[in-house]
N, C-alpha and C positions, 0 to 999 in steps of 0.2 A: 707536536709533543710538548712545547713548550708552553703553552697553554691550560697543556691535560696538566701537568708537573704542576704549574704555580695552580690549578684550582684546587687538586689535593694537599698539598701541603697549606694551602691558606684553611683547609676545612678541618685538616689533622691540629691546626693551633689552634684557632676559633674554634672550632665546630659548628663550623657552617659554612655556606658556599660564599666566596669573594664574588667581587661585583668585577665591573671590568677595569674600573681607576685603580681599584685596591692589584689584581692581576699584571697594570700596567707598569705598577709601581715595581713590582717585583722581578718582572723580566729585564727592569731596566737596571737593577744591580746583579743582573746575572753577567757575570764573565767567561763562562765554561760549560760544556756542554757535554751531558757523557753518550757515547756511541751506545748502537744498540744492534741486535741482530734481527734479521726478517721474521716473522713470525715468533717470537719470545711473546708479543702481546698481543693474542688475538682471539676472537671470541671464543665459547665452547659451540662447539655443534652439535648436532644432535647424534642419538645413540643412532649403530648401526640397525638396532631393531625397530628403532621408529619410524622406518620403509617400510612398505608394506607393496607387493604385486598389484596394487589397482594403479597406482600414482606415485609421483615426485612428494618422496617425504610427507606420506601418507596420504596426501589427495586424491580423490577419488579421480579416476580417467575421466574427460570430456566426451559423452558422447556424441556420437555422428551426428550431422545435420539433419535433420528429420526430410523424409525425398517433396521437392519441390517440384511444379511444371513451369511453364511461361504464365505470367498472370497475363488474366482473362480484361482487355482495355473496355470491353462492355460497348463504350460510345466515346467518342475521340473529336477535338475540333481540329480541323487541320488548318494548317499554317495557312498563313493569309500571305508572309513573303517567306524566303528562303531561310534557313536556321540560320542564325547567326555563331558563330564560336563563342563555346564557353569558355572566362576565366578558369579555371580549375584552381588555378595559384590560387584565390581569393579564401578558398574553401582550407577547412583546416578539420583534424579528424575530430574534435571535441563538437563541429558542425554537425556531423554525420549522420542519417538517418538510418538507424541500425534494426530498425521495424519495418521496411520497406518491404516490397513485395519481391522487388526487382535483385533487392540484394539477398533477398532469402531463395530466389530460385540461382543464383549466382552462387554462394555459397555450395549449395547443396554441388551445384556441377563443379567448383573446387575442388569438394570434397573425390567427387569420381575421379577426377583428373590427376589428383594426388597417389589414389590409390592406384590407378594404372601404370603410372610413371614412376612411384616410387617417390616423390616429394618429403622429403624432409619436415620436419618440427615448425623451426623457422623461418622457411618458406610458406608453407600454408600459413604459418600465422602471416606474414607479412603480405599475401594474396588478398587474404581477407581485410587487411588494412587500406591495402589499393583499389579492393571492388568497392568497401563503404566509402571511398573519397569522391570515386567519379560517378558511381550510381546516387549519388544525394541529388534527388530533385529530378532520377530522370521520367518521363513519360512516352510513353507509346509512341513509337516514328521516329525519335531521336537517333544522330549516329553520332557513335564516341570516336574520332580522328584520333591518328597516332601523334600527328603535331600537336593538338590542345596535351594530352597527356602526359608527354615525356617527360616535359621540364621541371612540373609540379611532382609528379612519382620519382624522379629521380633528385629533387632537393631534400623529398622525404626520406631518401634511399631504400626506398619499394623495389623489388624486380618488375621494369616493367614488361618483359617478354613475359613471363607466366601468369602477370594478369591480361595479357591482351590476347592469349590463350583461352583465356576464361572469357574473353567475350568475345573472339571469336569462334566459341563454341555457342554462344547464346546467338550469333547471328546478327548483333549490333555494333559491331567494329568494322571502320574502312581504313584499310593502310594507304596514308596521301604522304606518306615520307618518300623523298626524292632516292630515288634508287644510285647505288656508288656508280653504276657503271655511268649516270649522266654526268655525278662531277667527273669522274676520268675520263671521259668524252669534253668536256668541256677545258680541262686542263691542258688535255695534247692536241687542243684543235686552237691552244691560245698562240697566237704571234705570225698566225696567219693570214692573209690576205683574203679577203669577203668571200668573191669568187671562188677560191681556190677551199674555203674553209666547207662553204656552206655544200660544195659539190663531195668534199672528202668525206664529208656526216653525213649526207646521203648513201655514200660508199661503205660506209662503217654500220651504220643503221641495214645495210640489204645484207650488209654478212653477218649478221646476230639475227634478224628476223627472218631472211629468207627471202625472196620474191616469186614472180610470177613461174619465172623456169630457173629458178635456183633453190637450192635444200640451205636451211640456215646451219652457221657455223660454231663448233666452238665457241667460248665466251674465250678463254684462253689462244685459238687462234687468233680471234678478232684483236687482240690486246696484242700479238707479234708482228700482223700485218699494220694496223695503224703505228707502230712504232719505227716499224722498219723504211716506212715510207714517210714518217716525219722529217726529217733530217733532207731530205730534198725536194720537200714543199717548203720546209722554211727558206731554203736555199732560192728556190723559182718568186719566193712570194716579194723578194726583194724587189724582183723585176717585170714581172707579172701581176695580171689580176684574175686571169682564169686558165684553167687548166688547157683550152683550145690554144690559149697560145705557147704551150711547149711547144717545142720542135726536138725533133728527130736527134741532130744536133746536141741539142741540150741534155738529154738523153746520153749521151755518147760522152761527152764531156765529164759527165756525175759520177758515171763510172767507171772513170779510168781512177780516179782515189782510192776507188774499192779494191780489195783483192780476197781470196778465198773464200772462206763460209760467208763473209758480209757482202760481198758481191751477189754471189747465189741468192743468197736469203733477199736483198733489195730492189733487184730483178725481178725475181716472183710477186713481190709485194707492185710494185710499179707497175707489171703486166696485168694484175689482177683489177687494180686500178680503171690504168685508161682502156684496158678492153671491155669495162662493165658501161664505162665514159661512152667509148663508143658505139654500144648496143645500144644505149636510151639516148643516142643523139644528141651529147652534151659536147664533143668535141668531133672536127672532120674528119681528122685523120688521128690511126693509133700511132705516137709518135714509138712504142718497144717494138713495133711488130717485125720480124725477120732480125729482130737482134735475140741472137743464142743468149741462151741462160749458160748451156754448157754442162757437161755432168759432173758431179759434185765428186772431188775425189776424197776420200774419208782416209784420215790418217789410220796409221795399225795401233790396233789398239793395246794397252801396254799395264803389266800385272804390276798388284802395288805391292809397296815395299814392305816387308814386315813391319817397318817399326812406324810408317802410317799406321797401319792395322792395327798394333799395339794401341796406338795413343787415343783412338775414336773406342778400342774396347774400354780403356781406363773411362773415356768420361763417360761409358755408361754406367752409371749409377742408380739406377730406381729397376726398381721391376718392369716396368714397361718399356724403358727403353732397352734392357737388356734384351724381351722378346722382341722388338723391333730389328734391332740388330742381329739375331738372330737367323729373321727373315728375308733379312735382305742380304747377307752373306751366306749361308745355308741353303735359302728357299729361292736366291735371286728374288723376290717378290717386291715390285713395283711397290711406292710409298701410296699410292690410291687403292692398289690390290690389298693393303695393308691394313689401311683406313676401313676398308669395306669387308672384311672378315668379321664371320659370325660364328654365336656361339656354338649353332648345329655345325658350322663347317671343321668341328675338333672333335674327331672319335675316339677318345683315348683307350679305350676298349680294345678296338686293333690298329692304336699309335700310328694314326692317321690324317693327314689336315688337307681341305682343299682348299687351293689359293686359285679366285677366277677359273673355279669350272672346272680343273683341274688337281685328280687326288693321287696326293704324296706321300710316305712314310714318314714317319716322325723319328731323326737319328735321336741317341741319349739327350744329347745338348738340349734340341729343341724342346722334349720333352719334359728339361726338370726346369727349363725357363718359363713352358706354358704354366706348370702346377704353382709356381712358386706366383707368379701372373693370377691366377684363377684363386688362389690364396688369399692375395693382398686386395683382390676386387674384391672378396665374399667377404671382408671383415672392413675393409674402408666403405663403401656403399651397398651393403646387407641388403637394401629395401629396393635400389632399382630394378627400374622395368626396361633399360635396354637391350636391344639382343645381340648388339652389338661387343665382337670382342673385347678390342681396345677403347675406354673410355677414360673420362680425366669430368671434372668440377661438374664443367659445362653441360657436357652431354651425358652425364651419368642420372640427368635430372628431365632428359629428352627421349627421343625415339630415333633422332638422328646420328650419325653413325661423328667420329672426330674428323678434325679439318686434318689437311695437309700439311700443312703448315706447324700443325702441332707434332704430328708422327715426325718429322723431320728437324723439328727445332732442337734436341740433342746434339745433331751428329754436324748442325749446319757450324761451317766454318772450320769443319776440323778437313785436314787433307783427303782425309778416307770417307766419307761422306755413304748416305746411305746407296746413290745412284751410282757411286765407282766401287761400293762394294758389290753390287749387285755385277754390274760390267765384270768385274774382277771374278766373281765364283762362274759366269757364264762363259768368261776366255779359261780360266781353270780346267771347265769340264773338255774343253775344246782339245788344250793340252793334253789330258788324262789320256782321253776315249779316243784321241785322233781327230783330223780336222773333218769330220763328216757334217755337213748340215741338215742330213737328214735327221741323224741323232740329237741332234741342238732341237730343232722343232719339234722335235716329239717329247724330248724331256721336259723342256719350257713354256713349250707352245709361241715358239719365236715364227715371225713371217718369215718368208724364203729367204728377202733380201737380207736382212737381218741375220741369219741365221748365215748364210753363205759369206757375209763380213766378218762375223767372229772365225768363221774357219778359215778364213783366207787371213787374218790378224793370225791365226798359230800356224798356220802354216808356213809362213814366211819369219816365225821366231824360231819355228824347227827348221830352217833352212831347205823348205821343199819348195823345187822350182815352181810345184802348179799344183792344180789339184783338179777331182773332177769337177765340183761346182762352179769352175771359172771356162767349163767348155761350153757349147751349144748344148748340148746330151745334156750335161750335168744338169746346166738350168730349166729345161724340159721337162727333166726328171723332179727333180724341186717343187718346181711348178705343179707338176700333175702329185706330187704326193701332198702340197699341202690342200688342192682342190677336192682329192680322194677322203679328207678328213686324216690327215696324217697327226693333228692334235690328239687323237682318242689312240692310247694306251694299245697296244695290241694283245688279243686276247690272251691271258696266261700271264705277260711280261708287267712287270711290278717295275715304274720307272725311281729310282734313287739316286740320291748325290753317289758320285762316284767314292772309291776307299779312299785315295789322296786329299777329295776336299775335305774343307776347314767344320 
């Protein structure tokens, strides 16, 4: 401003513009400075009618890319040695070869990919900035790696996932990025003894992939068992170099430290262990075998307090988390059952929703949280193609449903959490309707044993000495109703949250 000031006034005496000595001169007897308010000087814009429905302040719309195939390579010399990597860094967009064949069949599948998904403005635009960066220069045979590309697209700040999207729809992309679960293999396998490392990543590797007479596991099992048996390999690795030489002993010793659920839980993980050890003949003898695990005794499970409840409803805030919560105090509904709802799975017609297979009534609550939910989607992302209920930035721009992580990052750290709300409306009903587990399994679709814990948790807070699911009969009974398909509704009976729940 002080610059604009002294060039007018030097033109309003002279009549004419000051140079920058004459401009210097005058700032330097300036002592004061008058304040000003935001936007008092700012340009005119143009009339509202100088819009016009083809474009941005009357520009006509870009039309589509005109449809492309794969170009035709006619005749090709091939590599005499292996490809070398490309610089990409080196290249810069004013490089780019924007007449290419490669980037005009590239574009065009953009263009589809955008309209399927719902892609935004400036995404497409900035896809097409990424495909002209790495397609300059390419030919026939070439493959674009995820490691040459990231570093250069992401200095540009390009997305690189929606361009490598784009080429692996062309069929010229290999992903060679090291996958997490190796660093996290490599992290919890650090401070190990050789032997004992490279036998436990064998062990780790057979429960994610599977072997000969084993079904592969969970990624998330595999991540409780290697953690749980950390802690006493680092222990052995002091004194040890392989796992043949635990003994029995040593074994016995580890866990007398432990007590309750961490006993249980590191026992299994240890058993799992050395009796895979000694099927493939890595160690002679199984040092856990004829040591009990023990049965696991489950504390009663215990309703939460209002004023948790209160505090986890205040931080929801946004629409989304309000129907999350919703769902998980209301509908009991697991944070991945959550994740994993669609939009066909909401009949609002006859105030309906099924959560995992299972179809419920929709009480008032739920229903003015979904609309108000279905509202804020159809006016913040109009254009997606997810079909997925709940979405958020990332995935409002995919096909993939949102992470766990995200359904749950709201309520995390608050007492009442979405996984004790759910506990809490499931001990609720238990309360209500009486300690039956039959009725528990057929409203929720809970296993027997599960299902005979919550009733045996209220029946011991209504002070009943017993009940039937803690007889022989009882669990017989259980058994054969949930094998009978005791999950499916019975005909007529419409299953709802009870009157008392929340």
């Amino acid at each position: 401003m002080c610059w604009c000031q002294a060039r007018l006034s030097a033109k309003a005496v002279a009549g004419q513009w000051a140079d920058e000595t004459d401009v210097r001169d005058r700032l330097a007897a300036v002592r004061h400075h008058q304040l000003f308010f935001v936007g008092m000087h700012h340009r005119r814009s143009p009339t509202p009618s100088a819009r016009r429905r083809g474009g941005r302040w009357g520009a006509p719309r870009k039309p589509p890319p005109a449809p492309a195939w794969r170009p035709d390579p006619g005749w090709r010399q091939f590599p005499l040695f292996e490809q070398i990597p490309r610089d990409y860094s080196r290249l810069t967009l004013a490089d780019a070869d924007l007449a290419g064949p490669w980037l005009t069949w590239a574009k065009y599948l953009a263009h589809r990919l955008a309209e399927a998904r719902g892609w935004g403005r400036n995404i497409r635009f900035a896809v097409n900035r990424g495909l002209a960066l790495v397609l300059t220069g390419y030919i026939e045979g070439d493959v674009i790696r995820h490691t040459e590309i990231f570093t250069p697209l992401r200095a540009l700040d390009l997305p690189v996932g929606h361009t490598v999207t784009v080429l692996k729809e062309m069929g010229i992309f290999e992903d060679d990025s090291e996958p997490s679960f190796e660093r996290w293999l490599a992290a919890r396998l650090e401070g190990l003894a050789p032997g004992i490392r490279s036998e436990a990543e064998r062990w780790t590797r057979i429960l994610r992939d599977g072997g000969p007479r084993s079904l592969p596991r969970r990624q998330g099992t595999v991540w409780l068992y290697l953690n749980r048996v950390r802690p006493a390999l680092l222990d052995w690795s002091n004194s040890y170099d392989h796992l043949r030489e635990v003994t029995r002993d040593d074994v016995l010793t580890y866990i007398k430290t432990l007590h309750g659920h961490q006993r249980h839980d590191q026992l299994v993980a240890l058993r799992s262990l050395f009796g895979w050890a000694k099927r493939n003949g890595l160690i002679f003898r199984n040092p856990t075998s004829r040591i009990k695990v023990g049965q696991y005794e489950y504390a009663v499970l215990q309703p939460l307090v209002p004023e948790k409840v209160d505090r986890s409803v205040a931080a929801a805030t946004t629409p989304a988390t309000r129907l999350i919560l919703a769902l998980a105090a209301v509908h009991a509904a697991r944070v991945a059952q959550i994740a994993s709802l669609m939009l066909d799975d909401v009949d609002l017609g006859n105030c309906r929703l099924t959560i995992a297979g299972r179809v419920r009534p929709l009480d008032d609550l739920t229903l003015k949280l979904l609309l108000d939910w279905l509202e804020h989607r159809r006016s913040r992302w109009p254009n997606t193609a997810n079909l997925h209920l709940l979405i958020n930035n990332q995935t409002a721009n995919t096909t993939g449903r949102a992470s766990n992580h995200w359904i749950s990052a709201a309520m995390r750290g608050q007492d009442a959490n979405l996984e004790k709300l759910r506990v809490d409306r499931q001990l609720e009903e238990a309360r209500v309707k009486g300690p039956d587990p039959l009725h528990l399994a057929e409203v929720f679709g809970l296993d027997e044993k599960t299902a005979m814990r919550y009733a045996d948790s209220a029946s011991r807070r209504r002070g009943v000495s017993g009940w039937v699911g803690r007889t022989r009969a009882g669990r017989a009974g259980a058994a054969s109703f949930h094998q009978a398909g005791a999950g499916q509704p019975a005909p007529g009976h419409r299953p709802r949250p009870s009157a008392g729940s929340r």
